[in-house]
LOZA-536169 format. One record per residue: residue number from 1; residue in three letters; x, y, z of N, C-alpha, C, O, CB in turn. Coordinates in steps of 0.02 Angstrom, whole numbers, padded with zeros to 5 digits. Each point is the difference from the previous one (the first is absolute). Glycine has a CB too. Layout:
{NUM, ALA, {X, Y, Z}, {X, Y, Z}, {X, Y, Z}, {X, Y, Z}, {X, Y, Z}}
...
REM end
This chain:
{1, UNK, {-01593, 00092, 00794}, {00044, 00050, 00028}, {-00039, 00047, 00047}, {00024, 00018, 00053}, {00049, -00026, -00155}}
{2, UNK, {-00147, 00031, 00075}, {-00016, 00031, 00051}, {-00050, -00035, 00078}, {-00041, 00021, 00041}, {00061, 00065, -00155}}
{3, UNK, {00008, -00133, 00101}, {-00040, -00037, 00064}, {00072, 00006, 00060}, {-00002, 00009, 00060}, {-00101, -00120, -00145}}
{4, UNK, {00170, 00100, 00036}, {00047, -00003, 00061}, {00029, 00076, -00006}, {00060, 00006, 00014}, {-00024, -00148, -00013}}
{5, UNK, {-00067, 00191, -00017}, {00025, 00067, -00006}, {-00047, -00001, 00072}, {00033, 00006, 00051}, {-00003, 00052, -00201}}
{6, UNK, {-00098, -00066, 00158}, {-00034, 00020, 00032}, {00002, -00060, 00068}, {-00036, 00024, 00044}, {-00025, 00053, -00155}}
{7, UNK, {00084, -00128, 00130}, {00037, -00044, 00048}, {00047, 00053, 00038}, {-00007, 00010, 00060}, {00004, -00126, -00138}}
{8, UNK, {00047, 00145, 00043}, {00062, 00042, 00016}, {-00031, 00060, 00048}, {00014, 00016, 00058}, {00057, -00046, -00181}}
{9, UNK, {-00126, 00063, 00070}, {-00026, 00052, 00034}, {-00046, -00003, 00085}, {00001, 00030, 00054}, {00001, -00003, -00195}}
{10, UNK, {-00039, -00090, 00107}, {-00025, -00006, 00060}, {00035, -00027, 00071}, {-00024, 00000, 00057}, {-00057, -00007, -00143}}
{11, UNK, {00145, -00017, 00064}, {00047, -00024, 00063}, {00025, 00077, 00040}, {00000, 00020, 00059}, {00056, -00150, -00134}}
{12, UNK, {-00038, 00153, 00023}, {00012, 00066, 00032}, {-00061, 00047, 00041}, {00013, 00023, 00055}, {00074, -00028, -00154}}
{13, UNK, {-00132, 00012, 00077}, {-00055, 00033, 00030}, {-00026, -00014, 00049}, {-00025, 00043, 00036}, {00009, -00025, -00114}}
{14, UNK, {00015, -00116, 00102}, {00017, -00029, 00063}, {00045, 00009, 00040}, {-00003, 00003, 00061}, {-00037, -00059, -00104}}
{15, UNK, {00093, 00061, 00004}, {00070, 00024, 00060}, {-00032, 00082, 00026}, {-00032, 00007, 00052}, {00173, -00076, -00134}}
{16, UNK, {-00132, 00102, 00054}, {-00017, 00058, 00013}, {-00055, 00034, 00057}, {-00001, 00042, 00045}, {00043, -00064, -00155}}
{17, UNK, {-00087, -00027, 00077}, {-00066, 00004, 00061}, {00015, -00021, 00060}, {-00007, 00035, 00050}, {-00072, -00057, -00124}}
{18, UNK, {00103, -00045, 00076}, {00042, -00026, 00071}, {00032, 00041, 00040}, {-00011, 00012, 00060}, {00032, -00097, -00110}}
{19, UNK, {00047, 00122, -00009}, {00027, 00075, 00035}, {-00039, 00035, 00058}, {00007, 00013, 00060}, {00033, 00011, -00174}}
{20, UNK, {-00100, -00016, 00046}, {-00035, 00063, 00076}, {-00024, -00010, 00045}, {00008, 00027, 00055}, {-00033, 00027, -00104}}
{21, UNK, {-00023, -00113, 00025}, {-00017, -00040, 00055}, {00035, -00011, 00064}, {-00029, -00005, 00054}, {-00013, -00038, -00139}}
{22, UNK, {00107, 00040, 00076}, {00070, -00019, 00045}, {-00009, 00073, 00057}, {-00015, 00010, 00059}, {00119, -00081, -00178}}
{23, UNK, {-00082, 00118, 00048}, {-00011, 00070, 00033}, {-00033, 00014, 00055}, {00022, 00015, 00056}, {-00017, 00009, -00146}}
{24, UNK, {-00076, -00030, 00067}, {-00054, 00028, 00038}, {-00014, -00047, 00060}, {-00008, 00024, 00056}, {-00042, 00034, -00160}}
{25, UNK, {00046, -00119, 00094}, {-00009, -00059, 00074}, {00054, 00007, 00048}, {-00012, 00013, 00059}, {-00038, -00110, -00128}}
{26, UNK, {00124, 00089, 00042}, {00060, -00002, 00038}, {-00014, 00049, 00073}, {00000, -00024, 00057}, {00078, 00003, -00182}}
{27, UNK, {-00087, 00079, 00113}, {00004, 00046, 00075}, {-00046, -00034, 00033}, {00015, -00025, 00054}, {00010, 00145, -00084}}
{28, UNK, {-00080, -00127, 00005}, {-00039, -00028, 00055}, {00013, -00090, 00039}, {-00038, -00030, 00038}, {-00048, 00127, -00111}}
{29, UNK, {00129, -00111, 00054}, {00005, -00065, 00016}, {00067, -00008, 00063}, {00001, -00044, 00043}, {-00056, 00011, -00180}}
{30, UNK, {00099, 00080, 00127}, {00075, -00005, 00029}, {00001, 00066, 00015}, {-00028, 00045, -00031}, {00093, -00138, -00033}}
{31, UNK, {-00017, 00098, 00135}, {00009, 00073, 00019}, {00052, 00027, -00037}, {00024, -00028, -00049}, {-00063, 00012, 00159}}
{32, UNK, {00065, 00089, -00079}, {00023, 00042, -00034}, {00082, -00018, -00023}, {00029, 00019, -00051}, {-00124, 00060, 00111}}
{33, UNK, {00114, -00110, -00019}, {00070, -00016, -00014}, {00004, -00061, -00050}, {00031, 00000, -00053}, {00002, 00044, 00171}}
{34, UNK, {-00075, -00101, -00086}, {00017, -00061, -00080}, {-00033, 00049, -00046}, {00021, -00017, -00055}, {-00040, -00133, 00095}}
{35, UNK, {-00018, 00198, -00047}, {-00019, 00003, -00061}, {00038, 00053, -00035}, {-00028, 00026, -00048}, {-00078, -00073, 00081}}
{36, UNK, {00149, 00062, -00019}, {00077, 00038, -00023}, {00037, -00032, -00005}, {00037, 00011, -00049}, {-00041, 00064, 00089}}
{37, UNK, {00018, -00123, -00004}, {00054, -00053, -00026}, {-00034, -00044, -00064}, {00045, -00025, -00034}, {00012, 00011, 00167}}
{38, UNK, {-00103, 00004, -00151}, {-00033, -00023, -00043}, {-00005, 00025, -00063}, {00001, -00028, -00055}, {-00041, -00002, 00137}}
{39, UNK, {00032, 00105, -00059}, {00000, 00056, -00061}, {00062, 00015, -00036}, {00008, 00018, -00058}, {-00091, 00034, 00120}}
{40, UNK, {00134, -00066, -00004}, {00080, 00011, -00033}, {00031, -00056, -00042}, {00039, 00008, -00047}, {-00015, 00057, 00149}}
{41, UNK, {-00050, -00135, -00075}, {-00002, -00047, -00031}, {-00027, -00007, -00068}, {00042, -00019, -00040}, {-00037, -00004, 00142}}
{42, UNK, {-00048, 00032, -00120}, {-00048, 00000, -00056}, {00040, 00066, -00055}, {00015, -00012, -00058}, {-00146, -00034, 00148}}
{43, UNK, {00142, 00110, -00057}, {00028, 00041, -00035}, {00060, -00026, -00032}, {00009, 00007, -00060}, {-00059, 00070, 00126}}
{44, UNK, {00087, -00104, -00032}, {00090, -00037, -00006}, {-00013, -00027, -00070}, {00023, 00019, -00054}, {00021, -00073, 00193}}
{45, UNK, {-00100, -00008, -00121}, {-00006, -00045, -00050}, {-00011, 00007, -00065}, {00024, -00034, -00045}, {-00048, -00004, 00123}}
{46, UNK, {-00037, 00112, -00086}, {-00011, 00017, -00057}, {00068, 00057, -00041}, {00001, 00009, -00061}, {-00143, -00036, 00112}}
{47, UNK, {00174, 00045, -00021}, {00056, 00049, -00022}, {00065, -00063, -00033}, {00034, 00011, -00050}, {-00067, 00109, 00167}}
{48, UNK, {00035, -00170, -00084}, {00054, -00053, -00010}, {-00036, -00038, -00066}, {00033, -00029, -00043}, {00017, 00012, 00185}}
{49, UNK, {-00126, 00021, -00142}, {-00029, -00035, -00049}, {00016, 00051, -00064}, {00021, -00016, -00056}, {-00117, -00051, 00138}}
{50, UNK, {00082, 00122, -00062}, {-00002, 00034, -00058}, {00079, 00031, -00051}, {00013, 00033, -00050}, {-00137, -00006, 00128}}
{51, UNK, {00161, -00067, -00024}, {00106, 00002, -00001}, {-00005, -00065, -00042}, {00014, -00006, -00059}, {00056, 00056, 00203}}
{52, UNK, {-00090, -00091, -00107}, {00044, -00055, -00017}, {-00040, -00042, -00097}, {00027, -00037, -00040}, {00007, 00013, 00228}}
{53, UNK, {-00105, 00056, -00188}, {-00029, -00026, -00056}, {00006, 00051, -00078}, {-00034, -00011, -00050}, {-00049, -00052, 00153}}
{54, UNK, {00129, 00112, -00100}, {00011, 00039, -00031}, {-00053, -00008, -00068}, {00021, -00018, -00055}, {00101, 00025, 00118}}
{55, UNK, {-00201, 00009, -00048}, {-00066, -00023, -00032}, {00005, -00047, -00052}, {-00008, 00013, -00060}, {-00034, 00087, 00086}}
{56, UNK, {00058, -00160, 00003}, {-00008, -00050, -00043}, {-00051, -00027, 00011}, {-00016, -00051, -00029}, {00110, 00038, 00015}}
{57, UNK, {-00153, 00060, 00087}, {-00046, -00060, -00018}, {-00050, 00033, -00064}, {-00031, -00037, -00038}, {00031, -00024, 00179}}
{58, UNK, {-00001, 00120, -00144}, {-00040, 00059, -00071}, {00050, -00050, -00048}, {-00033, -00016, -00050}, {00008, 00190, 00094}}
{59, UNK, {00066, -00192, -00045}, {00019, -00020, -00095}, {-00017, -00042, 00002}, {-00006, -00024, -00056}, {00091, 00058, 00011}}
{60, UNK, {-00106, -00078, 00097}, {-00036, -00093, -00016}, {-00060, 00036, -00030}, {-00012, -00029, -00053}, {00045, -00078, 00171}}
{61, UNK, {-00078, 00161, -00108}, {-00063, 00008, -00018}, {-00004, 00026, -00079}, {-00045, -00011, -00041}, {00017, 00033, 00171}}
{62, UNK, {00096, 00019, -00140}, {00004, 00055, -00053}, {00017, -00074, -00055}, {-00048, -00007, -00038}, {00104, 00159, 00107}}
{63, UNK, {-00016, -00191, -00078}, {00032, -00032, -00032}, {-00019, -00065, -00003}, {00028, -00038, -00039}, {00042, 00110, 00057}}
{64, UNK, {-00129, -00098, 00028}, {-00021, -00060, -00027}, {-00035, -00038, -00032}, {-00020, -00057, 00010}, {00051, 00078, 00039}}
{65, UNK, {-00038, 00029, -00107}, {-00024, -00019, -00062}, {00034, -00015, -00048}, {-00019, -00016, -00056}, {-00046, 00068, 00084}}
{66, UNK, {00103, -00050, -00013}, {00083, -00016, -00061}, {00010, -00055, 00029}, {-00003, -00035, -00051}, {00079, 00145, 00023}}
{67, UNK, {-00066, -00151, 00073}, {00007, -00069, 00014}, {-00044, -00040, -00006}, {00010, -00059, 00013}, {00051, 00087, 00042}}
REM end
């Protein structure tokens, strides 16, 4: 259990890092306008993510030890 507790964790801590990574490279790569349309994009996605998964992805983590 704690090898795939810690699988879980570390997927996330990769996503995350990528995030900033995203963050911090993005301006410098694309000018000012794709990178607002990019930013609005990305914002959309995470607000609809965070609608439409009403945190089911926290109860796969909280609860899968009972299965």
């Amino acid at each position: 259990m704690l090898r795939t507790l810690f699988s879980y964790g570390a997927g996330e801590g990769l996503a995350k890092g990528l995030n900033i990574a995203l963050i911090l490279l993005l301006p410098l790569l694309v000018n000012v306008e794709s990178y607002a349309v990019i930013a609005l994009a990305i914002i959309i996605e995470q607000v609809l993510f965070s609608i439409f998964l009403f945190g089911q992805n926290t109860a796969i983590l909280r609860f899968y030890s009972r299965f």
